[in-house]
C-alpha positions as CSV (number, residue, x, y, z in Angstrom):
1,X,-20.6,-17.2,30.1
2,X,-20.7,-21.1,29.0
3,X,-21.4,-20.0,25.2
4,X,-18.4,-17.6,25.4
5,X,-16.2,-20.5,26.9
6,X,-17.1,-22.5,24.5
7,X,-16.2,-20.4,21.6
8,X,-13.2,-19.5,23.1
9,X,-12.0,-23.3,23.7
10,X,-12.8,-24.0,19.8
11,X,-10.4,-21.6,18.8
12,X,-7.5,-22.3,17.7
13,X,-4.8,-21.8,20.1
14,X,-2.3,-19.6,17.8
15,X,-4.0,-17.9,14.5
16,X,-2.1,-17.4,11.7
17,X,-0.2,-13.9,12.0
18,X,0.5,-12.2,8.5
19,X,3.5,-10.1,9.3
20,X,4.7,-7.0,6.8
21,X,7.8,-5.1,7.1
22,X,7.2,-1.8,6.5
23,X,9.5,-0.3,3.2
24,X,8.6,2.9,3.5
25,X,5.5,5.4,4.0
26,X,4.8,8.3,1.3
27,X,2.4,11.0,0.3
28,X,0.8,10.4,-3.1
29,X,2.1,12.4,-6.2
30,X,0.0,13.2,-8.9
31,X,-3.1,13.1,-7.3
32,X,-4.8,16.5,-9.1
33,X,-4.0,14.7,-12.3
34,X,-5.6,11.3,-11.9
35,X,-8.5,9.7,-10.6
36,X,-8.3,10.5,-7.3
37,X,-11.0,13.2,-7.2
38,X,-13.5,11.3,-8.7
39,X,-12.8,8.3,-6.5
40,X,-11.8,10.2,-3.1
41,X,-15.2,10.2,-1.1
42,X,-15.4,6.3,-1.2
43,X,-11.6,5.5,-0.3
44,X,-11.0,4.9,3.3
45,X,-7.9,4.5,5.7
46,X,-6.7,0.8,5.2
47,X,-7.7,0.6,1.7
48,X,-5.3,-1.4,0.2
49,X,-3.6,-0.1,-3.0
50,X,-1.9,-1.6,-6.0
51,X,1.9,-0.5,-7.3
52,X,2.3,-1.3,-10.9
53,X,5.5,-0.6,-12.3
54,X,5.8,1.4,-15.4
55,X,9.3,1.3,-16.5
56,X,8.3,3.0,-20.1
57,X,6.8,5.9,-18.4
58,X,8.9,8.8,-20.4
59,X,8.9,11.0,-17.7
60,X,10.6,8.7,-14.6
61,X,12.2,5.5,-16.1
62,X,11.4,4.1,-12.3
63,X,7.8,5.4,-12.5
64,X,5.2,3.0,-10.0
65,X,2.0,4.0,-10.7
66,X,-0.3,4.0,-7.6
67,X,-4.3,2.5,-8.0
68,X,-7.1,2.2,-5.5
69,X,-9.7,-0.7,-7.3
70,X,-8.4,-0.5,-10.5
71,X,-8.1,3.2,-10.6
72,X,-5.1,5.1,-10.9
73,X,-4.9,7.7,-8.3
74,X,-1.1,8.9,-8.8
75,X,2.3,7.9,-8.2
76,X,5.2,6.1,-5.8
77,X,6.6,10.3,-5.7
78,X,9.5,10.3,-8.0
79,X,12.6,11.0,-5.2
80,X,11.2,7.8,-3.0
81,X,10.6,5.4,-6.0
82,X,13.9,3.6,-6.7
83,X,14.0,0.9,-4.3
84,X,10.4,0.1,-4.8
85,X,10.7,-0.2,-8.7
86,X,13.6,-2.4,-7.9
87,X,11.8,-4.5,-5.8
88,X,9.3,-4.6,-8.3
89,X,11.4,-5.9,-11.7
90,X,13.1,-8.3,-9.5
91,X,9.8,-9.9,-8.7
92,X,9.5,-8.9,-5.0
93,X,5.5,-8.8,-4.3
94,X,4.6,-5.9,-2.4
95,X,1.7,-4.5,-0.3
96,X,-0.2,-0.9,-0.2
97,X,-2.4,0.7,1.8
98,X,-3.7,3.9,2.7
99,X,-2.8,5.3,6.3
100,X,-4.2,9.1,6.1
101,X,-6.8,10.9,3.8
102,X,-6.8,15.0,4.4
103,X,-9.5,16.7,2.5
104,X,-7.1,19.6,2.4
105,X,-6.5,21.5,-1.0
106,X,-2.7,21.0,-1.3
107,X,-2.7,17.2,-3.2
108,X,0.6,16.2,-1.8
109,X,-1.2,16.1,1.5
110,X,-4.7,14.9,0.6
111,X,-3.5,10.9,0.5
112,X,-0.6,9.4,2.6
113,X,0.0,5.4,2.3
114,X,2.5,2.5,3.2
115,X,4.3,-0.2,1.5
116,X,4.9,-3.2,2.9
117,X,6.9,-6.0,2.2
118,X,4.6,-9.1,3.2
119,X,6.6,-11.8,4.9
120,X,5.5,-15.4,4.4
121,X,4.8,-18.0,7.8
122,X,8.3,-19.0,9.1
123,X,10.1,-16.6,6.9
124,X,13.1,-14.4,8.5
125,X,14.9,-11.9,7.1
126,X,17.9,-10.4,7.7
127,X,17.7,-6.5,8.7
């Protein structure tokens, strides 16, 4: 009971909270046609994911491609894309991770994940 006291009194009294707002949350497109077989048995929930913008992808001038550890594993889905691609040529860093993995056979369903807008200490925004 003293050790734990101890411990707890050399804490600091208010960690530092990283706080996201949350953009929006998506199923991934394209898995079948990427990486994401070969990768899927070591992702997990809370992965985090990278968005890299491809704006001279010739099939979606908005295109965001979607990787898990430097493999692509699909795309931001084409109807749900524009604000994020935005976001992305005007600079804004975002945040990705994954929130549900189905081992289902339909690929729209197999990975689901977040984007987040990370929010810096002190920083308010406006809603």
């Amino acid at each position: 009971m003293v050790f734990l006291l101890a411990w707890l009194w050399s804490q600091p009294l208010c960690a530092e909270v990283t706080a996201h707002i949350l953009l929006q949350d998506s199923p991934l497109a394209g898995f079948q046609y990427h990486a994401g077989r070969a990768v899927w048995s070591q992702m997990r929930v809370g992965d985090a994911l990278a968005l890299v913008r491809e704006p001279d992808n010739s099939h979606d001038a908005r295109a965001v491609r979607v990787e898990w550890q430097g493999h692509m594993i699909g795309y931001v889905p084409r109807r749900e894309n524009a604000d994020v691609a935005r976001l992305l040529d005007r600079g804004q860093k975002l945040a990705a991770r994954i929130v549900r993995l189905s081992d289902v056979r339909d690929p729209w369903s197999r990975v689901r994940f977040e984007i987040l807008i990370p929010m810096q200490p002190g920083e308010q925004r406006e809603p």
